[in-house]
FIKE-660764 format. One record per residue (C-alpha): residue in three letters; x, y, z. Coordinates in steps of 0.02 Angstrom, whole numbers, padded with zeros to 5 digits, always signed. Layout:
N
ALAXYZ...
***
This chain:
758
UNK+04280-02774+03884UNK+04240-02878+03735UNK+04331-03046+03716UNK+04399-03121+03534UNK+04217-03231+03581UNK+04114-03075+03611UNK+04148-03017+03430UNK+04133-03200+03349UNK+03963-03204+03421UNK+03922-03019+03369UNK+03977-03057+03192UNK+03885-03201+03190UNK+03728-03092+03247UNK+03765-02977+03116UNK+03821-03096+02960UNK+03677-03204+02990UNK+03555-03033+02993UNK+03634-02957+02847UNK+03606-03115+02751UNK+03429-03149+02811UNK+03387-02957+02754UNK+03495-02962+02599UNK+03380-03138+02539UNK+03229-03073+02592UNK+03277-02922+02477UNK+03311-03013+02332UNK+03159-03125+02333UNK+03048-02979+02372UNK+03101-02872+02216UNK+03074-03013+02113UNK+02883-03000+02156UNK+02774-02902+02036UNK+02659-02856+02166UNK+02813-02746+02264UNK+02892-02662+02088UNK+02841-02516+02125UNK+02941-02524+02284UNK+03100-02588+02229UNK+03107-02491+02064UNK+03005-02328+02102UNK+03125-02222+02004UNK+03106-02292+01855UNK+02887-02268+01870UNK+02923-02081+01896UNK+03038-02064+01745UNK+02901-02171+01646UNK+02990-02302+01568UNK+02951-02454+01655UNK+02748-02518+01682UNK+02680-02609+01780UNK+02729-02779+01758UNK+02624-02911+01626UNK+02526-03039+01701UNK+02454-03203+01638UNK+02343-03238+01781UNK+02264-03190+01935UNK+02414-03254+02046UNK+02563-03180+01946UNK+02497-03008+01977UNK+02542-03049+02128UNK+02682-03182+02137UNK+02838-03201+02034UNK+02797-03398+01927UNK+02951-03391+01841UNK+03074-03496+01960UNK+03217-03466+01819UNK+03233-03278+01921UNK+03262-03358+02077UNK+03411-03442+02043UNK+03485-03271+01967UNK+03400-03171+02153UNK+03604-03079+02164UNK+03604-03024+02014UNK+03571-02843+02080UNK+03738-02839+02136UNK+03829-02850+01978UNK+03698-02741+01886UNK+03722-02607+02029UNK+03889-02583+01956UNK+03879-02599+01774UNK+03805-02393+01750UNK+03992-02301+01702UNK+03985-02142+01801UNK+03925-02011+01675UNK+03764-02108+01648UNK+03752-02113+01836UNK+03745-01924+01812UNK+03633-01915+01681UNK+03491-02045+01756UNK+03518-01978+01949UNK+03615-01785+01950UNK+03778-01760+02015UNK+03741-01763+02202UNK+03698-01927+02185UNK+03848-01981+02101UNK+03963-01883+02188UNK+03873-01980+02359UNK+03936-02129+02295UNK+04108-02070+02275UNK+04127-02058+02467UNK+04109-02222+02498UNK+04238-02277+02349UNK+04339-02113+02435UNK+04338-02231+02600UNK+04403-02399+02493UNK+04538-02279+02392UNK+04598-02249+02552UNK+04600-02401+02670UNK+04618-02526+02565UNK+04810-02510+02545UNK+04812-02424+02737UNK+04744-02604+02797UNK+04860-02705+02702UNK+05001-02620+02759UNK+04971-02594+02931UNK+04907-02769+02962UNK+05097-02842+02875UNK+05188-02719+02971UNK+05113-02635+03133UNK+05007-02813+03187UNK+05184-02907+03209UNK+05264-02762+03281UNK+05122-02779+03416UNK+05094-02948+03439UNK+05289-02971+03507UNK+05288-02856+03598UNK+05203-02946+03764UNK+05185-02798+03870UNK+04996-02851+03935UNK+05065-03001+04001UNK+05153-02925+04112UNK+05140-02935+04320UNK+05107-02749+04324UNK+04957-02733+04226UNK+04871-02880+04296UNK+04708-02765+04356UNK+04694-02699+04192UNK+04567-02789+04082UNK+04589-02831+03902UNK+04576-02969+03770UNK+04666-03062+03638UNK+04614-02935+03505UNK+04715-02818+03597UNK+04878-02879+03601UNK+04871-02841+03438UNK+04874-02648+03471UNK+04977-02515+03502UNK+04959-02553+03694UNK+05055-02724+03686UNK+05218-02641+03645UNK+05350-02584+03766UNK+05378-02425+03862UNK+05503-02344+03793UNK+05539-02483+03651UNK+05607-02450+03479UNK+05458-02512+03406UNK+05365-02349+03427UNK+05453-02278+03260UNK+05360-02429+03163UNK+05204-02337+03233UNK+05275-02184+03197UNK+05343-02213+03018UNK+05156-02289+02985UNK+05048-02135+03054UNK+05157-02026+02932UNK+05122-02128+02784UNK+04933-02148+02829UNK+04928-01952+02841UNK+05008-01929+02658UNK+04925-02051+02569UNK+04771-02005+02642UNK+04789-01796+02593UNK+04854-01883+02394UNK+04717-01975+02373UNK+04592-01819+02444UNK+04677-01709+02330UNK+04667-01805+02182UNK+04482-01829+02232UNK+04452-01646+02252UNK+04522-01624+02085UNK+04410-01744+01990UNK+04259-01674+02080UNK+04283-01498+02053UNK+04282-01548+01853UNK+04149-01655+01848UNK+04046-01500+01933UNK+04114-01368+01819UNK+04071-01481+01671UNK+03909-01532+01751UNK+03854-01335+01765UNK+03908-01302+01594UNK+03834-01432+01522UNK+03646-01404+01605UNK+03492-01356+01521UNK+03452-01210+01564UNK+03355-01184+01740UNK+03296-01033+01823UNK+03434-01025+01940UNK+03548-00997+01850UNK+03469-00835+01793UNK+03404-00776+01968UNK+03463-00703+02136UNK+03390-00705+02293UNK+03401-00523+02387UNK+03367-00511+02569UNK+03353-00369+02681UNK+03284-00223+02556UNK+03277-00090+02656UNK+03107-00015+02700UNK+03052+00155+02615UNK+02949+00286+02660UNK+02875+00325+02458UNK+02864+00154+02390UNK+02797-00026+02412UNK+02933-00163+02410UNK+02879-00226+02254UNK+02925-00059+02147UNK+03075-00024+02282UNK+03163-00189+02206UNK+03103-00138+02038UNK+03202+00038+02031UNK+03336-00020+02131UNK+03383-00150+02003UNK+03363-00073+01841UNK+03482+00069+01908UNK+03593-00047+01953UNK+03596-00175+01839UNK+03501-00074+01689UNK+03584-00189+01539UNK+03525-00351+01628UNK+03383-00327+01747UNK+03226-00441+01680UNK+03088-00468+01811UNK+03056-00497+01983UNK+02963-00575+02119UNK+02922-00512+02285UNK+02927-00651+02424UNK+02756-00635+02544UNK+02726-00714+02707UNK+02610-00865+02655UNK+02648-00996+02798UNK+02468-00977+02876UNK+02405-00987+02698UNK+02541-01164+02672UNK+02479-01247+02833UNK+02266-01221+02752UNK+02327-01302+02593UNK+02415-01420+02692UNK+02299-01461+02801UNK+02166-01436+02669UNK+02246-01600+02566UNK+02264-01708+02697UNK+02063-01696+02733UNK+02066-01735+02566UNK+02194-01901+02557UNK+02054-01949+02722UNK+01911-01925+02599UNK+01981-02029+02468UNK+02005-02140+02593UNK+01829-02158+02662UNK+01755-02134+02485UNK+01859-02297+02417UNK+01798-02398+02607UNK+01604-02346+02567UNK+01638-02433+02362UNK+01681-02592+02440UNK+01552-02594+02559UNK+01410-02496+02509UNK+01309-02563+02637UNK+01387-02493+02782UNK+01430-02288+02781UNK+01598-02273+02865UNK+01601-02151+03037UNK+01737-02046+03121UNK+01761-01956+03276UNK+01782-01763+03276UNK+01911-01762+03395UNK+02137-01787+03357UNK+02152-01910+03233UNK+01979-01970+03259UNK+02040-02035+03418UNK+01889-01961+03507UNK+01729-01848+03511UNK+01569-01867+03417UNK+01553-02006+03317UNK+01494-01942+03132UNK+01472-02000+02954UNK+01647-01976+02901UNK+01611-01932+02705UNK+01486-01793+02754UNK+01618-01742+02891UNK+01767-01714+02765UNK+01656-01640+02606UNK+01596-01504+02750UNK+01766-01493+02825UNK+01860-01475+02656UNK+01731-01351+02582UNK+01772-01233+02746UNK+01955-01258+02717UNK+01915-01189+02543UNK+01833-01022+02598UNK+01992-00994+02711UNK+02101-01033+02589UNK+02045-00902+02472UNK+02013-00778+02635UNK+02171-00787+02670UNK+02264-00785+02481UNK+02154-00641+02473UNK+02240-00538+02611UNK+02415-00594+02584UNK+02401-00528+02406UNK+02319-00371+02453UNK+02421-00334+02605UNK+02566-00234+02575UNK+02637-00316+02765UNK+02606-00466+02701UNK+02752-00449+02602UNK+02928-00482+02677UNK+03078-00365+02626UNK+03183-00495+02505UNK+03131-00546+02338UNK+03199-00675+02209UNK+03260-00567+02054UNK+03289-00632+01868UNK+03417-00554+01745UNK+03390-00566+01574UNK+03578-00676+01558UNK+03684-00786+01641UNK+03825-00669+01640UNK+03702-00535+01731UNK+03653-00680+01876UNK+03810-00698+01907UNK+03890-00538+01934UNK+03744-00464+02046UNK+03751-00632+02154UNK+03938-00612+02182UNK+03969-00440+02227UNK+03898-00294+02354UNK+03766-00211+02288UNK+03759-00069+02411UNK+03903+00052+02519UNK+03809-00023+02672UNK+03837-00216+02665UNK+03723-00270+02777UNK+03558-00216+02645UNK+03509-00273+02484UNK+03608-00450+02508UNK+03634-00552+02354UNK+03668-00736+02329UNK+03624-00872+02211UNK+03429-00910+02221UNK+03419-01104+02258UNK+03343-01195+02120UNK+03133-01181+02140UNK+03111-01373+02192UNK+03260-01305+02332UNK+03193-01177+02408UNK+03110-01193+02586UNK+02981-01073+02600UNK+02945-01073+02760UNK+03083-00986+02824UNK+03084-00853+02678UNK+02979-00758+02793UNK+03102-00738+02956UNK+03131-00538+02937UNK+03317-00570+02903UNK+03381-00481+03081UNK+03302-00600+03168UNK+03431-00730+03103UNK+03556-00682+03203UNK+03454-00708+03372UNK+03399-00868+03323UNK+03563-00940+03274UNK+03638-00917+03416UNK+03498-01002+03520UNK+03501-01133+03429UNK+03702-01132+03481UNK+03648-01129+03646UNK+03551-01257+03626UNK+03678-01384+03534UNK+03800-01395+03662UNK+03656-01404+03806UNK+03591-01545+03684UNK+03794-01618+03668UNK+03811-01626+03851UNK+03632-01702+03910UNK+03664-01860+03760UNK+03819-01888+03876UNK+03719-01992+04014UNK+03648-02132+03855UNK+03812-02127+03809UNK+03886-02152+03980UNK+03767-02305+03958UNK+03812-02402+03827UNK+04001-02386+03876UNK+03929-02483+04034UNK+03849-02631+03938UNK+04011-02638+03836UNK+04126-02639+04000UNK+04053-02785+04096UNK+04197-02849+04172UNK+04253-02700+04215UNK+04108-02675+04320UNK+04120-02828+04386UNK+04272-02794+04479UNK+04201-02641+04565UNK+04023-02691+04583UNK+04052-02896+04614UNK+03887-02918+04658UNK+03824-02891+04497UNK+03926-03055+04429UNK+03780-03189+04460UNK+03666-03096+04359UNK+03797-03100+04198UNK+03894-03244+04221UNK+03839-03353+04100UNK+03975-03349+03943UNK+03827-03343+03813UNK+03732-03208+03911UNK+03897-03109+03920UNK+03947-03129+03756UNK+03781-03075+03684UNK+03788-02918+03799UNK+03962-02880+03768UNK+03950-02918+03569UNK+03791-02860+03522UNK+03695-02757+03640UNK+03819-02607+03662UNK+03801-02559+03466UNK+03633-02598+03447UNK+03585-02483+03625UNK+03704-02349+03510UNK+03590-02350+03369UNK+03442-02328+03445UNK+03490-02168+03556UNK+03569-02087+03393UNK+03396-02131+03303UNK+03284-01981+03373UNK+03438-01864+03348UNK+03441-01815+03142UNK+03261-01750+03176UNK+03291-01655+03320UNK+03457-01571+03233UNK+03357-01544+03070UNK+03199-01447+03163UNK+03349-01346+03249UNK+03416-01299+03068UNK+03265-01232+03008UNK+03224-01139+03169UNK+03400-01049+03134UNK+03307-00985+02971UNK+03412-01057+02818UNK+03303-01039+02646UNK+03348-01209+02561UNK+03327-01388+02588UNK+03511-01403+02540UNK+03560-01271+02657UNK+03470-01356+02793UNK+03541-01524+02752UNK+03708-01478+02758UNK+03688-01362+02933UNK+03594-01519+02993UNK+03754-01654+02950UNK+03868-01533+03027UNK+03766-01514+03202UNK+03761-01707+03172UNK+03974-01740+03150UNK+04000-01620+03295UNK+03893-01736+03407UNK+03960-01884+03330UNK+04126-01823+03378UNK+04103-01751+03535UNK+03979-01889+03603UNK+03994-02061+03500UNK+04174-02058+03479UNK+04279-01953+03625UNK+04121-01992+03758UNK+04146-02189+03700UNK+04326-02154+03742UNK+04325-02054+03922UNK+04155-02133+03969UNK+04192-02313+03930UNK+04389-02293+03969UNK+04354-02227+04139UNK+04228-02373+04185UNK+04319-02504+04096UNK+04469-02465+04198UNK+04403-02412+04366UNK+04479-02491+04476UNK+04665-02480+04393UNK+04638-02282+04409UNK+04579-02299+04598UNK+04746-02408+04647UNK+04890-02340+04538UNK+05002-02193+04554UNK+04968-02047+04527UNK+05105-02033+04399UNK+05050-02184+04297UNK+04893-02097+04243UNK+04934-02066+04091UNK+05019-02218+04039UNK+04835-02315+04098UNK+04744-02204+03991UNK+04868-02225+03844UNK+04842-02427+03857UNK+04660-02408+03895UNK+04605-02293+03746UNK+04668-02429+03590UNK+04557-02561+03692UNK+04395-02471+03639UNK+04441-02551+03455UNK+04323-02695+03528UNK+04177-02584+03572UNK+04180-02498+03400UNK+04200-02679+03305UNK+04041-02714+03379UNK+03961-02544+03310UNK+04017-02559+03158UNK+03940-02712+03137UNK+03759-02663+03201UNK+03779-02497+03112UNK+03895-02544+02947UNK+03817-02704+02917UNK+03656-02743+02974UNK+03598-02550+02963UNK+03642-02568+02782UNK+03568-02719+02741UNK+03414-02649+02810UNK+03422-02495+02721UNK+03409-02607+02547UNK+03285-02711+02633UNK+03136-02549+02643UNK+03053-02627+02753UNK+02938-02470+02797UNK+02909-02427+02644UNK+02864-02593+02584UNK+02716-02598+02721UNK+02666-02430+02699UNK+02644-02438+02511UNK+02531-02599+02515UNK+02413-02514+02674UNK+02391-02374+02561UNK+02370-02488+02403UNK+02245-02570+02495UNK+02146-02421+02556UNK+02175-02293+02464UNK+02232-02342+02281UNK+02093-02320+02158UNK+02186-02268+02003UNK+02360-02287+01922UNK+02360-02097+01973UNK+02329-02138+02158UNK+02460-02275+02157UNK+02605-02180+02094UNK+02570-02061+02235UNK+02587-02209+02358UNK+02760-02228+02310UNK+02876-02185+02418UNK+03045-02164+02325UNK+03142-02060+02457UNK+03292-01972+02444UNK+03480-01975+02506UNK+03465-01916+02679UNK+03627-01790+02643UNK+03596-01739+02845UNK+03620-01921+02917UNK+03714-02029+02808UNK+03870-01921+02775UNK+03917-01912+02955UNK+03894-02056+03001UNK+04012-02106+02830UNK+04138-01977+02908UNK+04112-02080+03100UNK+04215-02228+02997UNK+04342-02112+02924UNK+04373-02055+03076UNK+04383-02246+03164UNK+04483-02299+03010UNK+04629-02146+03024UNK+04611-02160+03232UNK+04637-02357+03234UNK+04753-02376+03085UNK+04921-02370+03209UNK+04811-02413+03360UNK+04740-02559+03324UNK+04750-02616+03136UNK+04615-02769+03160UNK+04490-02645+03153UNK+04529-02582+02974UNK+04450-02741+02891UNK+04277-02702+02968UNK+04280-02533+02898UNK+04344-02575+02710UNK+04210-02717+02731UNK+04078-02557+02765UNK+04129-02444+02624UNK+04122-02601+02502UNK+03932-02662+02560UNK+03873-02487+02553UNK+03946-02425+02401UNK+03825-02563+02315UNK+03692-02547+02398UNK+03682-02350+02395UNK+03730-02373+02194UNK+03586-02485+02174UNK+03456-02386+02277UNK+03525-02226+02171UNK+03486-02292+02013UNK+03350-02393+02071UNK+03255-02305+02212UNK+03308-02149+02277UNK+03223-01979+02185UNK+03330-01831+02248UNK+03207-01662+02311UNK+03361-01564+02228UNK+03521-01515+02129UNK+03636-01425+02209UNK+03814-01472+02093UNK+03876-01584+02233UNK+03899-01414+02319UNK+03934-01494+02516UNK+04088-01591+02425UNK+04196-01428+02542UNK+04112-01506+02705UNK+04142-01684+02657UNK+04317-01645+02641UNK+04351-01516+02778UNK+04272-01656+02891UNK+04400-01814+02832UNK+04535-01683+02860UNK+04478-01660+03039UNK+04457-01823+03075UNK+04644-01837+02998UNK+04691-01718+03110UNK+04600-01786+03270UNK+04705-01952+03239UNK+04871-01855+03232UNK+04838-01781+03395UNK+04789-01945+03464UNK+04956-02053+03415UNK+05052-01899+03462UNK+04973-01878+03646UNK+04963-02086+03639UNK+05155-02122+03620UNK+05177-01987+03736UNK+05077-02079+03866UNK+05155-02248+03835UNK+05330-02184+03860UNK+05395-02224+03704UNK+05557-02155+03642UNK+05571-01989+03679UNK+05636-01934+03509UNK+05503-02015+03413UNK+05360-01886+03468UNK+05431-01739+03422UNK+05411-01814+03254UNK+05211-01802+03253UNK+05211-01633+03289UNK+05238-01554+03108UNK+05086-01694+03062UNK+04936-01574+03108UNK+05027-01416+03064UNK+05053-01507+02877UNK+04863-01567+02864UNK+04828-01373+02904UNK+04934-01316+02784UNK+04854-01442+02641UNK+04672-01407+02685UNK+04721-01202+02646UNK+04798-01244+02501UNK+04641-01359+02434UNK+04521-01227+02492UNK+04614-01097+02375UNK+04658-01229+02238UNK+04463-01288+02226UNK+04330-01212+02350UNK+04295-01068+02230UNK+04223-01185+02102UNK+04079-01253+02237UNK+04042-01074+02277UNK+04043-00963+02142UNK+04019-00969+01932UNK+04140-00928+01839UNK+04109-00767+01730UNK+04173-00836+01577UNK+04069-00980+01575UNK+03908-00899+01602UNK+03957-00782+01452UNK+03996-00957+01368UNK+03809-01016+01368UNK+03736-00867+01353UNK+03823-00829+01200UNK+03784-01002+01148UNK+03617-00998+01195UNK+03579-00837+01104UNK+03648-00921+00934UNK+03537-01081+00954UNK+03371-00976+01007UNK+03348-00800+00968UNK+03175-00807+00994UNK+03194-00859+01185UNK+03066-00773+01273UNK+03139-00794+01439UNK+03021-00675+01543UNK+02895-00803+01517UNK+03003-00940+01563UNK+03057-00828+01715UNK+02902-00765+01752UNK+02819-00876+01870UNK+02971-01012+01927UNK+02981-00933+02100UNK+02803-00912+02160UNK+02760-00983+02331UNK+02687-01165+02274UNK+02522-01095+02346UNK+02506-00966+02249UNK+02535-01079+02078UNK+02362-01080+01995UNK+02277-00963+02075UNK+02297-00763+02035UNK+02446-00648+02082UNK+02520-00500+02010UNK+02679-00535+01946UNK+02808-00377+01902UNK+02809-00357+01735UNK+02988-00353+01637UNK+03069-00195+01615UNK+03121-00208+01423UNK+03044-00060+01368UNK+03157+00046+01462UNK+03308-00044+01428UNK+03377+00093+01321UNK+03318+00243+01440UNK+03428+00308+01578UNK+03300+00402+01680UNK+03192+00275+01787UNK+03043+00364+01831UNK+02997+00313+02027UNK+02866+00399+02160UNK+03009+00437+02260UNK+03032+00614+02339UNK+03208+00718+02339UNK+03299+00635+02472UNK+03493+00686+02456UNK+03614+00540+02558UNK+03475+00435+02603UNK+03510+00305+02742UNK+03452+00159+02631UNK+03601+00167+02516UNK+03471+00147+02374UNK+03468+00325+02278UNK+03607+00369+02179UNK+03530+00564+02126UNK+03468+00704+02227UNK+03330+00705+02058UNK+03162+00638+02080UNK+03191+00551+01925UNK+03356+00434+01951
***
C-alpha cells in the first residue's frame, strides 16, 4: 500500500521527468538542424523551408539566444488556432481527437471541485480506520479521505449518494450536448468537402459466382439493371498481395542501395560489402552495390511475371468490386439499401476513401470472415486471461506491506523508507506501462487477421479489443489482484460474514496504486510523447546515411499519425478512474483533470504541428467514444451501488442507485436514435444538395475520368490494367445485352428476366 510519502516521491519522479522532457523539447525545436522533426507538417503542406542560415554552425545550432528566453511559447501558440481552422489545416478527426480530452476537463473540472468541498470532509470525520477492529487492515493517510473512512451504517452515505447522482447527470448533459455539437460539425464538414471519390463509390462484396460470365462484366450488368439512371464505372478488386510484398520488398532493396551508393560517394576508396544472409547478419560476404543492382533487377522480372498473371487470370480476381455512380444521390442510395432478395450477396456499403482502404485484406473470399472472427474471439479472451499473471505482478510491487505481513521474511530486503517508497511510488506504474506496451500491436495484427478492409475499420476494432482489456485486466484485475494481496491476511482471519465489508474498504484503497499510474502514464508518457525522441534519432541516422537530396530528406520525415487504436482507450482508462473514484476517493480527481489539461496541449500542438493523419473518416468512431464513457458511467454506478452495500450503509440509501444504470441505458438509446444515424449514413437530401450544386458550377465535369482509376490496387498505378469502361452510351436503353443463357429463378438473385437480353 502506498503511503501519502510513496506518492510525494512518485510525483516528484514524475514532475521532475516531465519537466526535464518538456525543456529538452523546447530547446530542441528551437534548433534548425531538428525542424523538420518538430514541424514536419508544415514541410509536407509546403509552406515552410528549410530554415536560413548565415554560417556553417547555424545550420546546425539556433545563435539567436532572444528564442531561448521565449522556449514556452509553444504552449500558448498551441492554443491560439479557433477550431474551424483546426479543421481546415488537420481534418475533422483530428479536431474532434482533441475534443475528448476538453470532453474529460468539461466534465471533471466542476465533479472535482465539488466532491473535494463536500464528499472529502464527509470522509475525513468520519474515523472509521482508526478503529480497534480494522487494525490488520493496511492503509494510509490518503485514505481516510475515502469512502472507506466513514461509518457502517452512518448517515453520511446519502452525501455519497446525493454526489454519485449528480456526477451521473452532469456527466450524460455534458455528453449530450457534446454529441450534439459533433454530429453538426460532421454534417457540415461532409457537406462542405470537395469532392472525393468516396463519396461517389460503393464497395460490393460477395458477387455471386456465374456460370456465363467473368466477374468483371457480372458487376457490370448487374448494376446498370439495377441502378440504370446512375451506374458510371467500375473496378474489379484482384488478389495482388504476392504482387504488394515484390514491390515491397522490391523498394526496400532499393532504400539499401541508396544507402550503399551515398557510403561509396564519401569514401570512394573503399567499395562497401554485405552479407547474403537476414539482414546481412550472415553468409557470403559480397560487394553490396553489385548485390542490390542484381537483386533489384530480379525483383523487377517478378514483378512484371507476376502483374502479368494477376491481370490475365480470371482467379486472380476476388468476387467484390468498388463501383462508382455517376452522382452523389446514386452512391448513396445503393450503399444504404439491399440490393438483392438474398441478403447475404451483392453487399453494399460506403467504399472507404482510396488513402483508407487496406488492401490486403480485400482479398479474404468474404465467407471466410466469419471463421476468422470468431478465432480471433477465441483468441482475445485466451489473450485477456494469460495478461492476468503481469498483472497479478504489478499489484504485488504496489502491495508491499501487505506482503510483508504474510511473507515477513521478505522485510530486510525492502526496509529501507527510500527503497520502499521508490517501489511503492514509482515502480508499480512504470512495470504497468511496459507490459501494456507490446499489446496495441498484438490487438492490431488480430484486427486485420479478422479481415476488415480499412485502416479506420481496423483502428477502431483494434481500440475496442484494447478498452475491453483495459477493463477487464488494468482496471478490475488491479482491483481483485491487488485487493486480494493487499489484504491477505485480513481475508485469512475474519469472518466469514465480514467479507464483504473487507472488500468494500479494500477496493477505494487502490486510489493510491492508480495515482501512481497516472502519473507514469498521464504525465511523464505525455511529456515524452512531445519529446519524439525516436523519431528525432531516426531522422538524423537516416540524414546521415541516406539523405542525398531535398527529395530524400522529406522522405526521412517521420510525421506520424494519431494512433486512434491506442490513445483513445487509454483516454477512456481515466474516464473511467475519474467516474469510479469521484465518490470513492475524490483526491484522485486532481491527477486526472491535471492529465486531460497537459494532453489537450500537447496533442493540439503535435496536431497542428506534427501529426499527418493516413485518413478521413468524418470523426466517424465519435459512437464508440461515447458508448465507451457511458460504460465506464455505468461500471461506476454498479460499483457505489455494490460498495455501500458492502459497507453497511443505510439500508434505504441503496435502493436509490438502482434506477442509476437503468437511466444511463435509457440515455445512451435515446442518443443512439437522436445522433448515430448521422456517423453512419448520408443523408439523401444532402447528396442531392451538392450534386445539384455541383452540376450548376461544372457542367463539363467529366467524372469517369476522375473516377476512373481512384481505386486501383497502388501496384497496379502506372503500370497497365484494363479498366471497365463507363456505361453512358446505354444510359437511355433498357435492354442490357449480356452473354448470359435463359436461366428462369436463378439462385444468384442477379436476373430479373427469363430473356437472354435483360
Amino acid at each position: 500500500m502506498a503511503t501519502l510519502q510513496d506518492i510525494a516521491v512518485s510525483a516528484a519522479i514524475n514532475i521532475l521527468s516531465t519537466v526535464t522532457f518538456l525543456v529538452a523539447f523546447a530547446i530542441l525545436r528551437l534548433q534548425p538542424i531538428n525542424d523538420r522533426v518538430y514541424f514536419p507538417k508544415w514541410y509536407l503542406k509546403g509552406i515552410r523551408g528549410s530554415p536560413i542560415s548565415y554560417g556553417s554552425l547555424s545550420r546546425f545550432v539556433n545563435l539567436d539566444f532572444r528564442t531561448y528566453i521565449r522556449f514556452l511559447n509553444w504552449m500558448p501558440a498551441a492554443l491560439r488556432m479557433p477550431e474551424p481552422e483546426l479543421i481546415d489545416h488537420a481534418g475533422l478527426d483530428s479536431a474532434v481527437y482533441i475534443r475528448i480530452y476538453l470532453l474529460g476537463l468539461k466534465i471533471f473540472i466542476p465533479i472535482t471541485i465539488l466532491t473535494l468541498v463536500v464528499l472529502v470532509p464527509v470522509n475525513w470525520t468520519g474515523k472509521t480506520l482508526e478503529l480497534e477492529q480494522f487494525k490488520n487492515l493496511t492503509f494510509s493517510n490518503i485514505d481516510k479521505l475515502s469512502i472507506s473512512n466513514v461509518p457502517t451504517g452512518s448517515k453520511r452515505f446519502w452525501a455519497h449518494l446525493l454526489m454519485s447522482y449528480v456526477c451521473s447527470f452532469w456527466t450524460c448533459y455534458v455528453l449530450y450536448k457534446e454529441y450534439k455539437i459533433i454530429a453538426t460539425m460532421r454534417l457540415e464538414f461532409l457537406a462542405s468537402q470537395n469532392r472525393h471519390p468516396d463519396q461517389f463509390t460503393v464497395l460490393v462484396r460477395n458477387v455471386p459466382p456465374d456460370p456465363d460470365e467473368p466477374v468483371s462484366e457480372h458487376i457490370e450488368h448487374f448494376f446498370c439493371v439495377n441502378h440504370p439512371d446512375h451506374y458510371l464505372t467500375h473496378q474489379v478488386v484482384y488478389n495482388a498481395v504476392k504482387l504488394a510484398k515484390l514491390v515491397a520488398k522490391k523498394k526496400s532493396f532499393q532504400n539499401w542501395l541508396v544507402y550503399y551508393q551515398n557510403k561509396h560517394e564519401r569514401n570512394p576508396s573503399k567499395k562497401p560489402t554485405t552479407k547474403t544472409g537476414f539482414w546481412g547478419l550472415w553468409g557470403s560476404k559480397v560487394d553490396a552495390i553489385d548485390y542490390y543492382t542484381t537483386e533489384i533487377g530480379k525483383l523487377s522480372e517478378e514483378e512484371d511475371a507476376e502483374r502479368e498473371r494477376v491481370i490475365s487470370d480470371s482467379e486472380a480476381i476476388v468476387p467484390a468490386a468498388f463501383v462508382s455512380f455517376k452522382t452523389r444521390w446514386g452512391a448513396a442510395v445503393c450503399a444504404q439499401t439491399q440490393q438483392s432478395s438474398n441478403p447475404t450477396i451483392w453487399l453494399t456499403e460506403w467504399a472507404p476513401e482510396p488513402r483508407d482502404v487496406f488492401w490486403d485484406n480485400l482479398a479474404i473470399p468474404y465467407v471466410e470472415l466469419t471463421i476468422r472472427r470468431l478465432l480471433m474471439a477465441v483468441a482475445l479472451f485466451f489473450l485477456t486471461f494469460f495478461y492476468m499473471i503481469p498483472i497479478a505482478f504489478v499489484q504485488s510491487l504496489a502491495n508491499i506491506e501487505g506482503i510483508e505481513k504474510v511473507l515477513p521474511f521478505l522485510k530486510p530486503l525492502i526496509e529501507k523508507d527510500v527503497v520502499k517508497s521508490f517501489i511503492q511510488g514509482f515502480l508499480p506504474g512504470i512495470a504497468l506501462k511496459i507490459f501494456l506496451v507490446l499489446l496495441p500491436t498484438v490487438l492490431m495484427t488480430m484486427s486485420k487477421i479478422e479481415g476488415f478492409i480499412s485502416l479506420s475499420s481496423l483502428e477502431k476494432r483494434s481500440a475496442s479489443k484494447y478498452h475491453l482489456f483495459i477493463l477487464v485486466n488494468v482496471f478490475l484485475g488491479s482491483l481483485i489482484a491487488g485487493t486480494a494481496l493487499q489484504q491477505l491476511k485480513q481475508f485469512i482471519e475474519a469472518p466469514t460474514g465480514d467479507f464483504p465489508k473487507t472488500i468494500g474498504m479494500s477496493i477505494p484503497m487502490k486510489a493510491t496504486f492508480f495515482i501512481t499510474y497516472i502519473m507514469v502514464d498521464g504525465w511523464s508518457g505525455i511529456a515524452v510523447e512531445i519529446l519524439r525522441l525516436v523519431p528525432l534519432v531516426m531522422f538524423h541516422i537516416k540524414n546521415t546515411f541516406l539523405v542525398k537530396t531535398d527529395q530524400d530528406r522529406e522522405q526521412a520525415m517521420d510525421p506520424g499519425c494519431l494512433d486512434f487504436a491506442t490513445s483513445e482507450p487509454r483516454i477512456q482508462f481515466y474516464f473511467l478512474l475519474g467516474l469510479v473514484y469521484s465518490v470513492v476517493t475524490p483526491v484522485l480527481l486532481p491527477f486526472i483533470v491535471a492529465f486531460f489539461t497537459f494532453s489537450f496541449v500537447v496533442f493540439r500542438h503535435q496536431i497542428i504541428n506534427v501529426y499527418d493523419q493516413k485518413y478521413e473518416s468524418g470523426a466517424a468512431f465519435w459512437p464508440d467514444v461515447h458508448l465507451r464513457i457511458l460504460i465506464g458511467l455505468i461500471i461506476a454506478q454498479i460499483l457505489h451501488m455494490g460498495l455501500l452495500s458492502a459497507t453497511g450503509a443505510d439500508k434505504s440509501t441503496t435502493p436509490w442507485l438502482i434506477a442509476q444504470p437503468i437511466l444511463t441505458i435509457w440515455f445512451h438509446k435515446f442518443c443512439k436514435g437522436r445522433f448515430e444515424s448521422a456517423f453512419v449514413k448520408f443523408p439523401l437530401q444532402e447528396a442531392m444538395v451538392k450534386d445539384t450544386l455541383e452540376r450548376a458550377t461544372e457542367p463539363n465535369l467529366n467524372l469517369e475520368a476522375y473516377l476512373q482509376d481512384a481505386y486501383i490496387h497502388p501496384v497496379f498505378k502506372g503500370g497497365e490494367l484494363d479498366i471497365p469502361v463507363a456505361m453512358d452510351e446505354e444510359e437511355n436503353n433498357p435492354l442490357v445485352p449480356t452473354k448470359r443463357n435463359s436461366h428462369l429463378g436463378s439462385k444468384h438473385g442477379s436476373e430479373v428476366s427469363p430473356e437472354a437480353d435483360i
